[in-house]
Structures are given as C-alpha cells and as structure tokens.
BAROSE-115499 format. One record per residue (C-alpha): residue number from 1; chain; residue in three letters; y, z negated, x negated. Coordinates in steps of 0.05 Angstrom, whole numbers, plus 5000, padded with zeros to 4 digits. Example, Ala and Ser with C-alpha at 12.3 -4.5 7.8 and 13.67 -1.06 7.14 Angstrom:
2
(pt 1 'A' 'ALA' (4910 4844 4754))
(pt 2 'A' 'SER' (4979 4857 4727))
***
This chain:
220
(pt 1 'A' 'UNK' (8407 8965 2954))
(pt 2 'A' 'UNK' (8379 8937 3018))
(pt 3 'A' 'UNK' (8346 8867 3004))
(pt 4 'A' 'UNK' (8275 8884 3012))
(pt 5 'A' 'UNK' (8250 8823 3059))
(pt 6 'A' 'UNK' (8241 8816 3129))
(pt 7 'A' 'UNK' (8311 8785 3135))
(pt 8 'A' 'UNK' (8342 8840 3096))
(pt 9 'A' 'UNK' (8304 8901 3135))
(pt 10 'A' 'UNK' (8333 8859 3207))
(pt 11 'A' 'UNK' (8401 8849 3188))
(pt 12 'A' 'UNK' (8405 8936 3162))
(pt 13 'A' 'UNK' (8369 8944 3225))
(pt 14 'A' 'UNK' (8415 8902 3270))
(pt 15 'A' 'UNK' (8482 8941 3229))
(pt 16 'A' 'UNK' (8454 9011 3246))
(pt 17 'A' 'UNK' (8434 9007 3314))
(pt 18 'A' 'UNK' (8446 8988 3374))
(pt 19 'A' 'UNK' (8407 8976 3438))
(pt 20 'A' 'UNK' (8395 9023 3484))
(pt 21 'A' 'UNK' (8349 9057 3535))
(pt 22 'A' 'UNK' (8309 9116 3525))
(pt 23 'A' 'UNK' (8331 9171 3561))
(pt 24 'A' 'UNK' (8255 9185 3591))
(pt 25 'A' 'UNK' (8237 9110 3596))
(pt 26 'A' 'UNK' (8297 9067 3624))
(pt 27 'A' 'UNK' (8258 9017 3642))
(pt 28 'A' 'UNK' (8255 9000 3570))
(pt 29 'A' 'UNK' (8301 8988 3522))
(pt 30 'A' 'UNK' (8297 8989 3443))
(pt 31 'A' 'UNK' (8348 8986 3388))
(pt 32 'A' 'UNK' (8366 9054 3369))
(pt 33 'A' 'UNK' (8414 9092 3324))
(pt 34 'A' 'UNK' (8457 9143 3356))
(pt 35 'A' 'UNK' (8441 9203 3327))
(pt 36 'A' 'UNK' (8516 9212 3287))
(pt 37 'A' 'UNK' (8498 9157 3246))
(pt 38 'A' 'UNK' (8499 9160 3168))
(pt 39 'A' 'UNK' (8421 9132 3152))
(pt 40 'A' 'UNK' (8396 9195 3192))
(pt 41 'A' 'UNK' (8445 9254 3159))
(pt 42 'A' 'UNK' (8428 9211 3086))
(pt 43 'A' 'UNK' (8376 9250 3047))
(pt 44 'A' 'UNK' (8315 9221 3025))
(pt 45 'A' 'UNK' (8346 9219 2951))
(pt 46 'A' 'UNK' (8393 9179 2973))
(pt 47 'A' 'UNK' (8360 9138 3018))
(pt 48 'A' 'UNK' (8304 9115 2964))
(pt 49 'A' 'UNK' (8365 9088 2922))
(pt 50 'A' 'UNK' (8384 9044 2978))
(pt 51 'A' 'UNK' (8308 9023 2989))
(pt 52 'A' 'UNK' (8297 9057 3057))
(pt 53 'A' 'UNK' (8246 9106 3071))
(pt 54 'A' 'UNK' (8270 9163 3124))
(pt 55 'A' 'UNK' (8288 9113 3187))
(pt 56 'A' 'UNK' (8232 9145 3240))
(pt 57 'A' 'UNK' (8235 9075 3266))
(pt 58 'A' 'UNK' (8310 9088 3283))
(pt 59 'A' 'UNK' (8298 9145 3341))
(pt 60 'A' 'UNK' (8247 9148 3413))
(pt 61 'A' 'UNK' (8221 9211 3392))
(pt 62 'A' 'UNK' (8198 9268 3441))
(pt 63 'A' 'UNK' (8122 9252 3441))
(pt 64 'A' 'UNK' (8136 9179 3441))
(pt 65 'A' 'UNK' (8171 9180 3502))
(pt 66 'A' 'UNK' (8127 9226 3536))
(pt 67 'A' 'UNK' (8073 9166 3517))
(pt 68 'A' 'UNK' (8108 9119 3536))
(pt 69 'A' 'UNK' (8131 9149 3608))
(pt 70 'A' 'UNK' (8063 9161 3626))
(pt 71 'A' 'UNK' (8033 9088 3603))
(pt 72 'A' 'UNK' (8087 9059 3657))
(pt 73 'A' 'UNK' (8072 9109 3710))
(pt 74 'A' 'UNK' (7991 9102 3701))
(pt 75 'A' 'UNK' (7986 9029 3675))
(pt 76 'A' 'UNK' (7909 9033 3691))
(pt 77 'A' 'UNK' (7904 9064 3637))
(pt 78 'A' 'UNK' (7910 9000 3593))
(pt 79 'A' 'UNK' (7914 8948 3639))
(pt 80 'A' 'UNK' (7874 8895 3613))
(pt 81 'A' 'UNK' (7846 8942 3549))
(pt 82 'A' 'UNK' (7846 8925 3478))
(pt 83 'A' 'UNK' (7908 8979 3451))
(pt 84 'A' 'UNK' (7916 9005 3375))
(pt 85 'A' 'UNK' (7989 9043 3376))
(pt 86 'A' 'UNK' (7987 9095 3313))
(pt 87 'A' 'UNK' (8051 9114 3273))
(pt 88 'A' 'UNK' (8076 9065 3319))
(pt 89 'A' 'UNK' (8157 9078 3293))
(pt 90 'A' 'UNK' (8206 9039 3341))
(pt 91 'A' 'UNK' (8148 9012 3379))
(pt 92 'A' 'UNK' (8164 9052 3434))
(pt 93 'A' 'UNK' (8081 9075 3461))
(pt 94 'A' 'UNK' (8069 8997 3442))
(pt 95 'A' 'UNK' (8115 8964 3479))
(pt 96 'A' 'UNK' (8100 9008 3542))
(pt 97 'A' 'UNK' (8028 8993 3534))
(pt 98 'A' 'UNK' (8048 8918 3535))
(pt 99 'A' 'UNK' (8090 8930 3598))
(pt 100 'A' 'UNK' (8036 8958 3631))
(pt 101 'A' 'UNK' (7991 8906 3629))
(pt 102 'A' 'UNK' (7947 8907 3570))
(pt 103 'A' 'UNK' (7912 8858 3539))
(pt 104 'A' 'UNK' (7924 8865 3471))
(pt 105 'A' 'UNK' (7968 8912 3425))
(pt 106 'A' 'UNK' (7970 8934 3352))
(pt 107 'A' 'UNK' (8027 8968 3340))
(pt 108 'A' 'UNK' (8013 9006 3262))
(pt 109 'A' 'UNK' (8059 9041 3217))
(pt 110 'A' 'UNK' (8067 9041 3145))
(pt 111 'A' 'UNK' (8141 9039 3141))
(pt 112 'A' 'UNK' (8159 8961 3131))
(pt 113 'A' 'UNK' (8212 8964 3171))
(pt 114 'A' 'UNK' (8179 8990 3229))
(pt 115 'A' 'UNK' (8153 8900 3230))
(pt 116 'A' 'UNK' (8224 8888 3241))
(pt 117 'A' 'UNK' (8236 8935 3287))
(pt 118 'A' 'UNK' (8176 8921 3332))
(pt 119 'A' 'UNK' (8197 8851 3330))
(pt 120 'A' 'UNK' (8271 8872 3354))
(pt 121 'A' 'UNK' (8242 8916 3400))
(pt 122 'A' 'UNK' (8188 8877 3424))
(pt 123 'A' 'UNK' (8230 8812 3438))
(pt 124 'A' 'UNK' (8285 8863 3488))
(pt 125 'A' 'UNK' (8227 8875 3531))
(pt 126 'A' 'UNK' (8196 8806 3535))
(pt 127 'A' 'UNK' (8122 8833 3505))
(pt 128 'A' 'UNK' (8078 8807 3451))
(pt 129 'A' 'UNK' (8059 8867 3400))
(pt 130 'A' 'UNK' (8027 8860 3341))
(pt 131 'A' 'UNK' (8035 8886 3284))
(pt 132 'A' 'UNK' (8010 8925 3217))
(pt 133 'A' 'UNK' (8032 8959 3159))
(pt 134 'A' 'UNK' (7967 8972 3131))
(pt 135 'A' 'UNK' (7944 9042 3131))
(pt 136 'A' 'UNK' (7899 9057 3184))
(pt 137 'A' 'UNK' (7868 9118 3160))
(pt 138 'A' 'UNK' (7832 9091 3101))
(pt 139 'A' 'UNK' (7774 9057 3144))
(pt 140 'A' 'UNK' (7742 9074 3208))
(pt 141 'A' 'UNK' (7780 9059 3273))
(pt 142 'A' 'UNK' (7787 8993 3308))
(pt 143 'A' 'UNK' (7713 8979 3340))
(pt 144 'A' 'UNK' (7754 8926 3379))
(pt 145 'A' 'UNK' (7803 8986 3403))
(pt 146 'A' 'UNK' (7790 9013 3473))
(pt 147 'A' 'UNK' (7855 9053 3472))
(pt 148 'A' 'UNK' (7883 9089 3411))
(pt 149 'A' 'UNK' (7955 9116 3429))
(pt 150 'A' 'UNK' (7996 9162 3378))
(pt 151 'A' 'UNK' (8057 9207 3399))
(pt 152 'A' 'UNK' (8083 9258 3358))
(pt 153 'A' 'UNK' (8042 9256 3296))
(pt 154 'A' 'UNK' (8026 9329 3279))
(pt 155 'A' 'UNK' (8093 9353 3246))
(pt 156 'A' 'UNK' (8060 9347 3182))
(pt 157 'A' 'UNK' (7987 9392 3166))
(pt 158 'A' 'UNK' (7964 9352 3116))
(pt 159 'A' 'UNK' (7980 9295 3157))
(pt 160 'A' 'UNK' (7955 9320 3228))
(pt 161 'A' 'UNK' (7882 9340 3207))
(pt 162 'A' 'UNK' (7875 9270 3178))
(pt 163 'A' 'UNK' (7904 9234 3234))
(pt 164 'A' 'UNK' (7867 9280 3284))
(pt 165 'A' 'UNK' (7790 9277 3250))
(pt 166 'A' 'UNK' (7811 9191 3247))
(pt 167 'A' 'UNK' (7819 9189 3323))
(pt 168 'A' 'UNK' (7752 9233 3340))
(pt 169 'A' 'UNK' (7723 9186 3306))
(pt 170 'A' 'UNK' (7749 9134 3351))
(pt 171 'A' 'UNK' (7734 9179 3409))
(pt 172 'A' 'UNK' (7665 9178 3390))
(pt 173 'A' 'UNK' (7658 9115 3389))
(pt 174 'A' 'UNK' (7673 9110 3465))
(pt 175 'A' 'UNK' (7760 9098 3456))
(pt 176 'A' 'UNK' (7808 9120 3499))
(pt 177 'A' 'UNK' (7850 9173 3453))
(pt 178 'A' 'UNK' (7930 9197 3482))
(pt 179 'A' 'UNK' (7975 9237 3443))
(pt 180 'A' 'UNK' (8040 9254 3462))
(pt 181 'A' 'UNK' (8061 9312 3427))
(pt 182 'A' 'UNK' (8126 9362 3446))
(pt 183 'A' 'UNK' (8098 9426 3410))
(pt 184 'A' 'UNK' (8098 9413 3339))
(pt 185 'A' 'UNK' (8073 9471 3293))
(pt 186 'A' 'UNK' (8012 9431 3272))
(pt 187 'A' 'UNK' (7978 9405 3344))
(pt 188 'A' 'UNK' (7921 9441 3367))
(pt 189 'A' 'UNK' (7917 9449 3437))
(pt 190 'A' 'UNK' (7842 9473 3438))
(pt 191 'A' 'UNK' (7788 9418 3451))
(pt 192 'A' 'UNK' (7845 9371 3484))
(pt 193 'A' 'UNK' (7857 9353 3570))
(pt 194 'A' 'UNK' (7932 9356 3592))
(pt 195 'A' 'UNK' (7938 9293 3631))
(pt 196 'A' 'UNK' (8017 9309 3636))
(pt 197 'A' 'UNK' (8077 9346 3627))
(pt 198 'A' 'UNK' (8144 9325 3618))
(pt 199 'A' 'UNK' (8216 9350 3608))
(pt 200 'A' 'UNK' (8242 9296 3559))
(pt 201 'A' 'UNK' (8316 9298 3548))
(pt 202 'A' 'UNK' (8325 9291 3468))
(pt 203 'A' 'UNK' (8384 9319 3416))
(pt 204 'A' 'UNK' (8398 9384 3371))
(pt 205 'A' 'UNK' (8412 9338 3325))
(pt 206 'A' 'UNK' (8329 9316 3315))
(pt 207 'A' 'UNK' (8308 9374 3351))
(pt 208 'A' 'UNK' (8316 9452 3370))
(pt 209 'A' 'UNK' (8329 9446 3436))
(pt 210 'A' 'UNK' (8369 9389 3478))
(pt 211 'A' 'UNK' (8306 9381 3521))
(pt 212 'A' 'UNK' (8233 9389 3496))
(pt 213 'A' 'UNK' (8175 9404 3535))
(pt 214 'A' 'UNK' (8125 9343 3516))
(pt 215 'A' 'UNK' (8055 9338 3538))
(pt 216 'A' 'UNK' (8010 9278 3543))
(pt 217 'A' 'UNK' (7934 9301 3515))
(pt 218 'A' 'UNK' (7866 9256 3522))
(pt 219 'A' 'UNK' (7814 9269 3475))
(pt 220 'A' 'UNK' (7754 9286 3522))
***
C-alpha cells in the first residue's frame, strides 16, 4: 500500500518515472513513465489495493501535447492572462501556459497525485503552477479565469457533456476556452474553430495508432 501523503505519492512518483521530454513539446520536460512500465499494464483492481487511482498523471497525452505545442508557439494567447488548466494530469497544458508568459496558473485535477506531480513537473521547468484537487465542475467557472485550457477530456460521455456545458459556461462569461483533443469518440466537432492541427507522435501501447492526428479547438 502506497503511504497516502504527499511524501508517499513523490517518492511512488519519483520510483516509476523518469524525466523526460515530450515528444511534441521538447522544450519541456516532465517526469514520465515509459510506457512498459507495471503501474500502467496494472488493472484498476489492482491498483485500488495499492491506493493509486489509474496513473493519467504518469503519460503527455495526445490532446495535451497538442495544447501545450500550440501555448509555446502562440504565447499571446496567455501572456499576461489569468489561466485555469482542467484535468490538468502531468501538468503538461499548465506548465506550457506558465512558459509562455502568463500571469497566473491553476492547474486542477482530482487525482491527488496529480499535486505531486505538478510540483515535480513544475520545479523541471522553473514555473510556478498552482494547484487543486477540488472538483471544478460542482460550481460555476473561475470569474477570475480569462483562459480555461483542457486537452483530451472527451474519452468519457458522461464525462464530456459535463465538462463541455462547464466550459460554455465559462465561454459565456467572456473566457478564453482551448481543447486539445486527438479524435476521441465523444468530442463534438460542431459549434467549435480549429485553431490547429498537429501530427503528435504517441504509442500503440495508449493509443491505436503510433501517431494521432490532434487538433487544438477555441470555443467561439
């Protein structure tokens, strides 16, 4: 059983990873498990008897990247905003905001270890993030948010209408809204602006092909 504190969750986090740059996003670098290793083949039995919930935090997923790449090739975009980063994982969209200048980041995700991970990640990269584990979706969005990032957060219905109505919301109420999204079943592309496309390199092992065609959307 992993101790369940903030030391605990760093030191299982240190063991299982190492650091590494994103294949779509060298300029950063985050610690990452390869893909061969044990916490990610573990099912989710087995991985609630150890105390870890499935280790998203672990892997610089498609839409992530995609994020993240175009953050750092547009900083404008947040340079000098007010940034909320949803399902925030490694930290990935976070820390690239951060990079490119903005004012303030929230990195959120309701996975504990995702803190520790952020704070890993965050200190590799030399940028303040901050950080919540509270969950977002029970009250309105951020007024103080002027940019509300989230990559790859529709792999789940249930999930992706609740996640997508949340950040109309915050659309509405005159934020910035990116998603970074690589096709998943439950993204709809209707309503949406493709700012970008981009050929991220990624594994068989996470995903179906060894290269997935990510977009970057804006809510209009």
């Amino acid at each position: 059983m992993i101790p369940q504190t903030p030391a605990g969750r760093r030191a299982f986090i240190l063991a299982n990873t190492r650091l590494q740059r994103p294949p779509h996003t060298p300029e950063l670098q985050l610690h990452l498990a390869d893909e061969i290793t044990p916490i990610w083949r573990m099912t989710e039995e087995a991985l609630a008897e150890i105390g870890l919930p499935p280790p998203f935090w672990a892997f610089a997923w498609a839409g992530g990247q995609a994020l993240a790449r175009y953050l750092i090739d547009n900083p404008a975009v947040v340079a000098g905003r007010a940034v909320v980063d949803f399902a925030s994982g490694s930290g990935l969209v976070a820390i690239a905001a951060a990079w490119a200048g903005a004012a303030r980041v929230l990195a959120a995700d309701i996975d504990g270890y995702c803190s520790q991970a952020l704070a890993l990640n965050a200190q590799a990269n030399g940028v303040i993030v901050g950080f919540t584990d509270a969950d977002l979706l029970d009250a309105p969005p951020p007024a103080w948010a002027q940019v509300i990032l989230a990559g790859d957060i529709c792999y789940e219905k249930p999930l992706a209408e609740r996640v997508l109505a949340w950040l109309a919301v915050a659309r509405a109420g005159g934020a910035t809204v990116l998603i970074g999204d690589p096709g998943r079943s439950y993204f709809p592309r209707e309503g949406l602006a493709k700012l970008a496309e981009y050929q991220v390199p990624t594994t068989r092992e996470l995903e179906d092909v060894e290269v997935k065609k990510t977009a970057v959307w804006a809510m209009p």
